[in-house]
C-alpha positions as CSV (number, residue, x, y, z in Angstrom):
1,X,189.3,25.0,208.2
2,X,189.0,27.4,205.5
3,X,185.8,27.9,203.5
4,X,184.9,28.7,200.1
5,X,181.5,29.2,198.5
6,X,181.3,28.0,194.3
7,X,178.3,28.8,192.3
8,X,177.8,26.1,189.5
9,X,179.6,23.9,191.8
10,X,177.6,20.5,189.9
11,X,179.9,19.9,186.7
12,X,181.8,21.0,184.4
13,X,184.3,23.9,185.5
14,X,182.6,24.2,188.8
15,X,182.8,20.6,189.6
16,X,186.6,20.6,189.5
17,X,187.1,23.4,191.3
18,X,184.8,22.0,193.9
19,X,187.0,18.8,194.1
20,X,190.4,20.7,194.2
21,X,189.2,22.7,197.2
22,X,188.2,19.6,199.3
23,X,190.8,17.5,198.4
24,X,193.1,19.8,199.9
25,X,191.0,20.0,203.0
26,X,188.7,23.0,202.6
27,X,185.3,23.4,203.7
28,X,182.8,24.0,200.6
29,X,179.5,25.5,199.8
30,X,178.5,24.4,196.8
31,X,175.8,26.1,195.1
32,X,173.9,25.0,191.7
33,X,170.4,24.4,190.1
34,X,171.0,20.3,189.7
35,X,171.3,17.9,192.8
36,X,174.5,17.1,193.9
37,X,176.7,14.5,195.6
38,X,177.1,14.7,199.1
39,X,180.8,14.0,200.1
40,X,183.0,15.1,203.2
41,X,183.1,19.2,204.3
42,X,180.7,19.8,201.4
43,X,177.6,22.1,202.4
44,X,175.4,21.4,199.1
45,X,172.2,23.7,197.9
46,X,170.1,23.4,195.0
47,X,169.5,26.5,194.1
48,X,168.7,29.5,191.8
49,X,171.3,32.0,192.2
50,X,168.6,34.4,190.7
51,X,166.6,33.9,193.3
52,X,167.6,36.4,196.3
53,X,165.1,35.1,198.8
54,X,166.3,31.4,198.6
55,X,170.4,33.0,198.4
56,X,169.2,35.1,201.7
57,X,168.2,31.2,203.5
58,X,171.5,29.9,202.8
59,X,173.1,33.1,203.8
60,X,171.0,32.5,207.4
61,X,172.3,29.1,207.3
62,X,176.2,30.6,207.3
63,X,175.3,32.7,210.0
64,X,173.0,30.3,212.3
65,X,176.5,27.9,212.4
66,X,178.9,30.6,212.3
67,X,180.7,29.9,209.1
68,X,182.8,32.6,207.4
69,X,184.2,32.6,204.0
70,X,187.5,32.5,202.5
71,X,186.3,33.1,199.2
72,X,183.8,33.6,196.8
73,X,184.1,32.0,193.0
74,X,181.5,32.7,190.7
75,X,181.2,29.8,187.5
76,X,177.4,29.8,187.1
77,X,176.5,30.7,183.9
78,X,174.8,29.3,180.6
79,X,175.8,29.8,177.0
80,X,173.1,30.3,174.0
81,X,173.3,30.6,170.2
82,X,171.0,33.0,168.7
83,X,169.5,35.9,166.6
84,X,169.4,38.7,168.8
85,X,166.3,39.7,166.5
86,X,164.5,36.4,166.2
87,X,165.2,34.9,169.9
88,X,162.1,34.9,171.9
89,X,163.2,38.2,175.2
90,X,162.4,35.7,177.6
91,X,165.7,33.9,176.8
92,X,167.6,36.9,176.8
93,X,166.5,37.8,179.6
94,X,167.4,34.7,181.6
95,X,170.8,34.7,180.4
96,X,171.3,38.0,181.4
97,X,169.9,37.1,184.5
98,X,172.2,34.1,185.3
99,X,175.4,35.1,183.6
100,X,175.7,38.7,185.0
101,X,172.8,39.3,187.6
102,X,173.1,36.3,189.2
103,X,177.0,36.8,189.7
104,X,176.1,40.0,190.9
105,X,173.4,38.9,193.3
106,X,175.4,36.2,194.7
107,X,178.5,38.5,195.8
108,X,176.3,41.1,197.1
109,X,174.2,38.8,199.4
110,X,177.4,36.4,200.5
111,X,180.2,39.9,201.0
112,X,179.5,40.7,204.4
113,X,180.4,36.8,204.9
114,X,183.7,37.4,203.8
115,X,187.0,37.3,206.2
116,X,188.8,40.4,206.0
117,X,191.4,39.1,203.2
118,X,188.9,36.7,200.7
119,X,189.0,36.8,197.8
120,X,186.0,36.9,194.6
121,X,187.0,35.3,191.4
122,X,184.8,35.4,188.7
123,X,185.0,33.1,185.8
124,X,183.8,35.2,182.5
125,X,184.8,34.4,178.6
126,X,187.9,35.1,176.5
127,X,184.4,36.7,174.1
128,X,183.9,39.4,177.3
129,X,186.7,41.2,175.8
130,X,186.2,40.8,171.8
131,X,183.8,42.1,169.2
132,X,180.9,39.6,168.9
133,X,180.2,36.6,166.1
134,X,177.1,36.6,164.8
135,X,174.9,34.6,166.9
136,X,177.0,34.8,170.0
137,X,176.2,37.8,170.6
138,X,174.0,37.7,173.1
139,X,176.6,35.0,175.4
140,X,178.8,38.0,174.3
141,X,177.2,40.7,175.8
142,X,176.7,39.2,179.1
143,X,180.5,38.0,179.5
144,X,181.7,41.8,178.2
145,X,179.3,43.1,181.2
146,X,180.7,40.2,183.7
147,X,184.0,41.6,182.5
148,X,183.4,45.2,183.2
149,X,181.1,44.0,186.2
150,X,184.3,42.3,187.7
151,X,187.0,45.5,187.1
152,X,184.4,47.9,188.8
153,X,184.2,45.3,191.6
154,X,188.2,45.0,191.6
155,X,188.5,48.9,192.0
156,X,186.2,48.5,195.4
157,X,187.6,46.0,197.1
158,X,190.9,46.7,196.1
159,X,190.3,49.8,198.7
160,X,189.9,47.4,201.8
161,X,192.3,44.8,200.8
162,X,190.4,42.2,199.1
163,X,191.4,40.9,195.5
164,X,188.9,40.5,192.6
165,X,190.7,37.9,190.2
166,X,188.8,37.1,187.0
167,X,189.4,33.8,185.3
168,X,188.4,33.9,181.1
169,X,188.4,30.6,179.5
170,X,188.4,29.7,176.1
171,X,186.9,26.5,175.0
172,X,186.3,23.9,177.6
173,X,185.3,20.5,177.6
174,X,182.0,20.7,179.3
175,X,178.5,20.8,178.9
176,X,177.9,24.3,178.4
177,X,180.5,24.1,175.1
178,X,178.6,21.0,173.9
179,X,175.4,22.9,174.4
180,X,176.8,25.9,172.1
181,X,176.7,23.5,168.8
182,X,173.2,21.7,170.1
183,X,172.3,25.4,170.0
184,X,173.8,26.4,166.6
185,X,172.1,23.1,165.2
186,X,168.3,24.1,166.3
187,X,169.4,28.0,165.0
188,X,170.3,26.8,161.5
189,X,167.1,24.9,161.9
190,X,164.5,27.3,163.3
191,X,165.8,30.8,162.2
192,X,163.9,32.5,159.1
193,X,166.4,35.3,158.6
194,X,169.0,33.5,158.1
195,X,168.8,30.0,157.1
196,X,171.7,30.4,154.6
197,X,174.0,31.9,156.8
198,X,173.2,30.1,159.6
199,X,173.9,26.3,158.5
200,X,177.2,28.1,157.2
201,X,177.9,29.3,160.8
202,X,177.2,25.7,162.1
203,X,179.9,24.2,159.6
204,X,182.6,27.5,160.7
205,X,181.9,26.9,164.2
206,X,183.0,23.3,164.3
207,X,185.9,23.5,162.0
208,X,187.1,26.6,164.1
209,X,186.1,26.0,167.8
210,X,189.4,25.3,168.5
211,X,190.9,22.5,170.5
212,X,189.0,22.0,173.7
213,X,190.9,21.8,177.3
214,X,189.6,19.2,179.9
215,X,188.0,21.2,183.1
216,X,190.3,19.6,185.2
217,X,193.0,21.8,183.7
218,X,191.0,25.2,184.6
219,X,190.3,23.8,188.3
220,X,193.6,23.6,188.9
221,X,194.4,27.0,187.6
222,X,191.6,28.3,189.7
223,X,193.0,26.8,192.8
224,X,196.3,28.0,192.2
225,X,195.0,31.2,191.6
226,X,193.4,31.7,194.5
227,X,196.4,30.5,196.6
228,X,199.2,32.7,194.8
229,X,200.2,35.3,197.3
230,X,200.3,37.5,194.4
231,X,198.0,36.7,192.1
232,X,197.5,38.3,188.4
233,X,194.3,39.9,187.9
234,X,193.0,38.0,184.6
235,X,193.9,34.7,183.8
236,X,193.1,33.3,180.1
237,X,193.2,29.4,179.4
238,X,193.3,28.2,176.3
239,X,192.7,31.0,173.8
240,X,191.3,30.5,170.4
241,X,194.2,31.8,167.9
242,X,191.2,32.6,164.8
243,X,189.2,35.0,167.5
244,X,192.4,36.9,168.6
245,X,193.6,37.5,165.3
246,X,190.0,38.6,163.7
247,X,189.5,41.2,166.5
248,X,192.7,42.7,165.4
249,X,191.4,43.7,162.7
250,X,189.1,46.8,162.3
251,X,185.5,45.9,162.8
252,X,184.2,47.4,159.1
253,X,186.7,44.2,158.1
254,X,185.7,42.0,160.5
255,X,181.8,42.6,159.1
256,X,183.3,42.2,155.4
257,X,185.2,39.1,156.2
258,X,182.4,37.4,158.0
259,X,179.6,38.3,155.4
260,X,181.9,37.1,152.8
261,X,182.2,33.5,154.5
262,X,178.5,33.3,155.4
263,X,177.1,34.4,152.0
């Protein structure tokens, strides 16, 4: 029986790839911060992929009951709205931490698990490769350096046979896309910068979120990724038509354009 290990493995994305895997009869190790539900060939942890000692246990655990892995797909991550001058650094600092360190710490501690042909996908942002919005920048900035995180990772292991495919999603229906307009509500709220332009962000970002796909949908892409003898190295889902066509532009416009619609 083949095994793969999923960070964020409790819903959303994560959940869905989780149930594609074991419905077609692989072993998983499902890792995430909430509890979660204990079904047929699923090893569960509730953990904090931050945290390298408590990544190091499970690792002992793979090794104590001689489990190998298949594969490695990254999906932790969290999403935040917010001035990069007004947010408090702690924040930043623990979504750097999760989004790209964490990634990062959980392919470094879990490699040397890997069968000589695995393979690592890691599930960034269609925002890792475009100029930031106001207010997502910091979300941006961590997906951009997942994105660049995940070539320099593909050059590597591309040298010993093992493919790096990244996965960049555009809106999905799932708690961590709810979460951004919770987060732009409490911004337009709390912000003392930019209370104008901020409650005119709020209104943009629901008229132009774009249509949302169901997870299911990006669970099944995963799986079929990670099956395809040849696979593609990025795969985008669902792109958002108003962000491709504004990054076309030069960014001296894209500033213009934006300050015009927020003032």
């Amino acid at each position: 029986m083949k095994t793969i290990l999923i960070t964020g493995s409790a819903s959303g994305i994560g959940e869905q790839v989780k149930k594609r895997f074991l419905e077609n009869n692989y072993q998983v190790i499902g890792l995430d911060i909430n509890n979660q539900k204990e079904v047929n060939n699923l090893i569960t942890f509730k953990v904090d992929i931050t945290n390298s000692d408590d990544l190091k246990k499970i690792k002992e655990y793979c090794l104590e009951n001689n489990i190998l892995l298949d594969g490695i797909i990254n999906i932790a991550g969290i999403h935040k709205m917010a001035s990069l001058v007004e947010t408090n650094f702690k924040d930043i600092k623990k979504l750097i931490d999760i989004n790209l360190l964490g990634t990062m710490l959980v392919n470094n501690t879990f490699h040397s698990l890997l069968k000589p042909m695995a393979r690592i996908i890691i599930v960034t942002s269609e925002v890792g490769s475009m100029d930031p919005m106001p207010f997502n920048a910091l979300y941006n900035v961590s997906k951009t350096a997942l994105d660049a995180y995940s070539q320099g990772l593909r050059q590597e292991l591309n040298l010993i046979n093992q493919k790096v495919i990244t996965i960049k999603p555009g809106s999905i229906e799932t708690p961590l896309s709810k979460g951004s307009l919770i987060d732009t509500e409490k911004l337009s709220e709390d912000t003392k910068l930019y209370e104008k332009q901020a409650g005119k962000f709020l209104k943009l970002t629901k008229k132009f979120m774009g249509k949302t796909v169901k997870p299911e949908k990006v669970g099944k892409l995963i799986y079929k990724a990670y099956n395809k003898k040849y696979p593609k190295l990025i795969y985008r889902i669902n792109r958002n038509p108003y962000l491709t066509i504004l990054n076309c532009l030069p960014k001296r416009l894209q500033c213009f354009i934006i300050k015009m619609i927020l003032q």
